[in-house]
C-alpha positions in Angstrom: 85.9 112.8 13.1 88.1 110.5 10.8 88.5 106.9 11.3 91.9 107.7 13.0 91.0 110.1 15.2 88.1 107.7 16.6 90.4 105.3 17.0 92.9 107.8 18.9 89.7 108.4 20.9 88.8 105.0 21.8 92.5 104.0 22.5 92.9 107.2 25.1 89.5 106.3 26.3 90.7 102.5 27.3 93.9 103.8 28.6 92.1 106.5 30.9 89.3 103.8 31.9 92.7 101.3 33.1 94.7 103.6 34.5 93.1 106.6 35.7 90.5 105.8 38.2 89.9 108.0 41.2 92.8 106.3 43.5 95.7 107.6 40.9 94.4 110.7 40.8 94.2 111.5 44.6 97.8 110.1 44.7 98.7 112.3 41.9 97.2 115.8 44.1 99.4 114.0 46.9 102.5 114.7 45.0 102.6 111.1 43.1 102.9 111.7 39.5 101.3 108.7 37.7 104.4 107.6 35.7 102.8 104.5 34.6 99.7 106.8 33.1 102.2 108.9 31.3 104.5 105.9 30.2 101.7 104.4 28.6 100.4 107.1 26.5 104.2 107.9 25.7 104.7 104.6 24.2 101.6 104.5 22.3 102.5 107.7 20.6 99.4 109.8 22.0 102.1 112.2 23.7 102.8 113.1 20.5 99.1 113.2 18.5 98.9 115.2 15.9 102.7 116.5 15.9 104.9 116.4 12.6 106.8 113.0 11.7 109.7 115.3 10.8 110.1 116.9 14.3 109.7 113.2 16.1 106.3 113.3 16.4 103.1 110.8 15.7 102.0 112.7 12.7 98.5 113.7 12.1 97.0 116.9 12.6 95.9 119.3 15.6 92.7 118.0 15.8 93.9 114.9 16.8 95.7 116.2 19.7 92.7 118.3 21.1 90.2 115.4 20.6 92.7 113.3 23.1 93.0 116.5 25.7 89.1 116.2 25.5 89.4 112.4 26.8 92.0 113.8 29.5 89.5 116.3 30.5 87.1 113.9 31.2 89.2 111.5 33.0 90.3 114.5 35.0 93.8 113.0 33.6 96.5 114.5 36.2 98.9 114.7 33.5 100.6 118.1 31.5 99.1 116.4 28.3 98.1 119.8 27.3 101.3 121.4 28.0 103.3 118.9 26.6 101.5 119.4 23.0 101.2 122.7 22.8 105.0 122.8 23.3 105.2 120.2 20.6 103.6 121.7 18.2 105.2 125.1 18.7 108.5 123.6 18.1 107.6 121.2 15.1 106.4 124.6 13.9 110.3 125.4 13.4 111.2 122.2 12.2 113.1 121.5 15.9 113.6 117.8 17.2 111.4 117.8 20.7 113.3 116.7 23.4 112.8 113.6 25.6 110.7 113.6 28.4 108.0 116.3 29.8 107.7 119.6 28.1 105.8 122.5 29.6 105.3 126.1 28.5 105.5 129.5 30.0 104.7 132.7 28.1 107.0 135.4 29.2 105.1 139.2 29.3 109.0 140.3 28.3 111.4 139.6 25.4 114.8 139.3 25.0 116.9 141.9 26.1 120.4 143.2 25.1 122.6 140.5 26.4 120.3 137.8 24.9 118.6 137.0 28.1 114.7 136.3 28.5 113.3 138.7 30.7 109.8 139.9 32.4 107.5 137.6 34.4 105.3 134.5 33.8 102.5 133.5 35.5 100.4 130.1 36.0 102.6 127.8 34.2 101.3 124.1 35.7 103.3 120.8 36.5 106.3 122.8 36.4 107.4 120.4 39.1 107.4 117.3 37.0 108.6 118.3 33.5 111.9 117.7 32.1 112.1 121.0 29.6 110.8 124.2 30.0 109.1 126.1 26.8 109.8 130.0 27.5 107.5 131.6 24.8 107.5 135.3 24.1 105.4 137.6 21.6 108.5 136.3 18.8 109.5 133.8 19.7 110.6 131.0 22.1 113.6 129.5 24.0 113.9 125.9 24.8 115.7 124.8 28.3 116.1 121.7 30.5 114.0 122.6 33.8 117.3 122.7 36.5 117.8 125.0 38.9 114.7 127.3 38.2 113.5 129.2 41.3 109.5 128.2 40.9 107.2 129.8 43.0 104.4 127.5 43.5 101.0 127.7 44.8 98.2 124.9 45.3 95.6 125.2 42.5 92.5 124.5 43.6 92.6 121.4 41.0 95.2 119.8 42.9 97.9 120.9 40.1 99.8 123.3 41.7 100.8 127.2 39.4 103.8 128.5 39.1 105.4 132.1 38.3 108.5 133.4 38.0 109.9 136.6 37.8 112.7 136.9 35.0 113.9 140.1 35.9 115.9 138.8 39.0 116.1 135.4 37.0 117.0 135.7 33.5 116.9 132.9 31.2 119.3 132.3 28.7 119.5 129.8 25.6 119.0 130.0 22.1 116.1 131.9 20.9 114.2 131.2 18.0 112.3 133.5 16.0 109.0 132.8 15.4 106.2 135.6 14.2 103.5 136.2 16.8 105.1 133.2 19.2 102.9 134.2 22.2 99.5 135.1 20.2 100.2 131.4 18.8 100.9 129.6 21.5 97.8 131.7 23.9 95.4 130.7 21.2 96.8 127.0 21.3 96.3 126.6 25.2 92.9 128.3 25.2 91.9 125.6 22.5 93.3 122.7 25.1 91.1 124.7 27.8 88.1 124.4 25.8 88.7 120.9 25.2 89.7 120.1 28.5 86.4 121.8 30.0 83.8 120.4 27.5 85.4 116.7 28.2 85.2 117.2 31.6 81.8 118.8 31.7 79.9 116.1 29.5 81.6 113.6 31.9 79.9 115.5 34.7 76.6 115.3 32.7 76.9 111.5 32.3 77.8 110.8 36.5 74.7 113.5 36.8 72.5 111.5 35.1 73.7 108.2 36.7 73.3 109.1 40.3 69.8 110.4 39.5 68.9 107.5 38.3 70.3 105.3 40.8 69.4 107.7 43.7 65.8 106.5 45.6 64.1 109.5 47.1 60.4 109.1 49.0 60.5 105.9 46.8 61.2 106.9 43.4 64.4 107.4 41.6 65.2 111.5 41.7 65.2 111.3 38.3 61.7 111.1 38.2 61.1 114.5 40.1 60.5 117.3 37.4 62.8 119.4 39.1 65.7 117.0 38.6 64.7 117.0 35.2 64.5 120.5 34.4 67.9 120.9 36.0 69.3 118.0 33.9 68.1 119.6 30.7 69.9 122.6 31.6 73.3 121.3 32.2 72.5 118.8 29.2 72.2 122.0 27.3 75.4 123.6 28.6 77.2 120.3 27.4 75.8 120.2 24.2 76.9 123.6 23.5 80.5 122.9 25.3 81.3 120.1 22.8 80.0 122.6 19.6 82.9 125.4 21.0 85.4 122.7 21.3 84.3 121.2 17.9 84.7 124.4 16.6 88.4 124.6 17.9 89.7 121.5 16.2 91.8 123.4 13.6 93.0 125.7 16.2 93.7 128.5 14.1 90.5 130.8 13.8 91.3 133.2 16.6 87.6 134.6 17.0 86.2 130.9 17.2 88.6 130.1 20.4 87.5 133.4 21.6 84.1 132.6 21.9 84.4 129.2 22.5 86.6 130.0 25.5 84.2 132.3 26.9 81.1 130.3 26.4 83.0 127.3 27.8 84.1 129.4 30.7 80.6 131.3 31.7 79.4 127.2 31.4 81.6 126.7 34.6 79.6 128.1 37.1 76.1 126.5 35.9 77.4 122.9 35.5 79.0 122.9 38.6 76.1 124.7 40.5 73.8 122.2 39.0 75.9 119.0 39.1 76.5 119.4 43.1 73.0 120.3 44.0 71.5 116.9 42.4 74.4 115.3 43.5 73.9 116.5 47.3 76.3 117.0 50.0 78.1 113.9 48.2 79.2 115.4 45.6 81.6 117.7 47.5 83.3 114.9 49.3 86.9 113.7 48.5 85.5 110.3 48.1 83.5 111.3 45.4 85.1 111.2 41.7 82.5 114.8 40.7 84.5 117.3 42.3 87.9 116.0 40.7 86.4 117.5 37.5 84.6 120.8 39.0 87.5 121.4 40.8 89.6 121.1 37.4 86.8 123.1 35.6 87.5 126.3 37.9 91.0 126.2 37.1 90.6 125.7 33.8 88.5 128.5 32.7 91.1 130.9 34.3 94.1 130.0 32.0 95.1 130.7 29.2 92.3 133.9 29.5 89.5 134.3 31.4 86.1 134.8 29.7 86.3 138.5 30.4 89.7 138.9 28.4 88.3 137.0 25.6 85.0 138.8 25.8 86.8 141.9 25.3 88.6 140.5 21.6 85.1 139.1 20.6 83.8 142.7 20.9 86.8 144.4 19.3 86.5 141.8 16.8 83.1 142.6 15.7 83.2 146.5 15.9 86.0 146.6 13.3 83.3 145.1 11.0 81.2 147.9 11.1 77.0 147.6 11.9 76.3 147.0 8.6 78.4 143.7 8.8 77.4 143.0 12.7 74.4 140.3 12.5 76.2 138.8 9.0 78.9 137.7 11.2 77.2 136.5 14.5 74.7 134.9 12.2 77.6 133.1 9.6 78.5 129.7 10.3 81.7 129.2 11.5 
């Protein structure tokens, strides 16, 4: 990490700490969007991290944008930060101005058909209810449109952050398409990067509250962080966020497709342990809506489901290495990345 992107990190990281305790994120899975939250970051240029000076953005480079997802994973940050990026960047890619206000994506399993129109379906595009433009993505491209008038179907996430689809075959969208070579590989690989980033911020927050209440938590008059059960559970899910943060290291260029692959997997299959493990030293507690731990296991189990579940990108990892041959199999699990 550069001297700029630890100071992107610290200044998201003071932000977050000021304006995204627990109270503004209940209000924001009550249907209040914190404005002042995004306004902030806006005017501070992190909205734009990492996106090209040419196309309006903050300048920089990619890593700069995941490192700052990472610190809205951890604040469990109710905010289309990730959306808004990965749109961003998809559209500095073609040298396009990005609009004003929210942006956030939906990959179309269609293309354009004869009369220009965007057709098929998309599927689990988030905060669709807030954002200004819409990003429609397909395997070539991309069409950019103010978000008026669309017929969302929503349902609650069990984040809080409600997904929406849309079937384009009874809706068509029209605008002007731009080309762009392998649009939707591009911009899959770019969300399951924020995913990653997302989940490994969120999970070593979880460690760190883990290890708090532990410690501050008298049991038979000790701290439970004493017991050697506690402790061999805290190893493990200390070990599950040490290897988190590696994948989403890993990630910072965004552009190695068998590195996202795995570290979207291994971040995924992490889900289930960190959350198994952070709720039962937490207790009954930890489940509560007055506790902050479940706004980021919650988020977790979203999470790992966009953008490709671990199964999909299971599948590419083992595609990926057959094509190399067995000769070439333990040369390429074993080389660094």
């Amino acid at each position: 990490m550069n001297e700029e992107q630890q100071l992107i990190v610290e200044t998201a990281k003071r932000i977050f700490v000021d304006q995204c305790a627990k109270p503004v994120v209940d209000a924001a899975e009550a249907g209040e969007f914190p404005n002042g939250l995004w306004n902030t970051l806006e005017e501070t240029g992190l909205t734009l991290a990492g996106i090209d000076l040419e196309a309006g953005g903050s300048g920089g480079e990619m890593a700069d944008a995941l490192l700052l997802v990472r610190e809205a994973g951890a604040a469990a940050a109710p905010i289309p930060l990730a959306e808004h990026l990965i749109s961003a960047a998809l559209l500095a890619a073609k040298n396009i101005t990005i609009p004003k206000g929210i942006i956030t994506i939906a990959l179309v399993s269609g293309d354009q058909d004869s009369s220009g129109s965007l057709r098929g379906k998309v599927h689990q595009v988030t905060y669709s209810e807030v954002a200004q433009s819409v990003l429609w993505v397909t395997s070539q491209g991309f069409v950019l449109t103010p978000n008026i008038d669309i017929p969302w179907s929503r349902i609650a996430g069990i984040s809080g952050e409600s997904w929406a689809s849309l079937d384009l075959d009874l809706t068509p969208i029209q605008g002007e398409f731009v080309p762009l070579t392998d649009a939707g590989q591009l911009a899959r690989q770019l969300g399951a990067a924020t995913r990653i980033n997302l989940m490994s911020g969120a999970i070593s927050r979880v460690l760190e509250m883990s290890v708090q209440y532990v410690s501050d938590r008298v049991q038979f008059g000790r701290p439970l962080a004493k017991f050697q059960a506690i402790q061999h559970q805290l190893a493990i899910l200390a070990g599950e966020a040490a290897a988190c943060q590696r994948c989403a290291d890993a990630v910072l260029t965004a552009d190695n497709q068998l590195d996202i692959a795995i570290g979207k997997a291994r971040t995924g299959e992490a889900v289930t342990l960190v959350s198994d493990i952070s709720h039962q030293v937490h207790g009954a507690i930890g489940y509560t809506l007055e506790h902050a731990l479940n706004l980021r296991t919650r988020r977790l189990w979203q999470w790992r489901d966009e953008y490709g579940t671990e199964r999909e990108w299971q599948i590419l990892i083992g595609k990926q290495f057959c094509k190399t041959g067995a000769e070439s199999l333990w040369a390429e699990i074993t080389k660094a990345g």
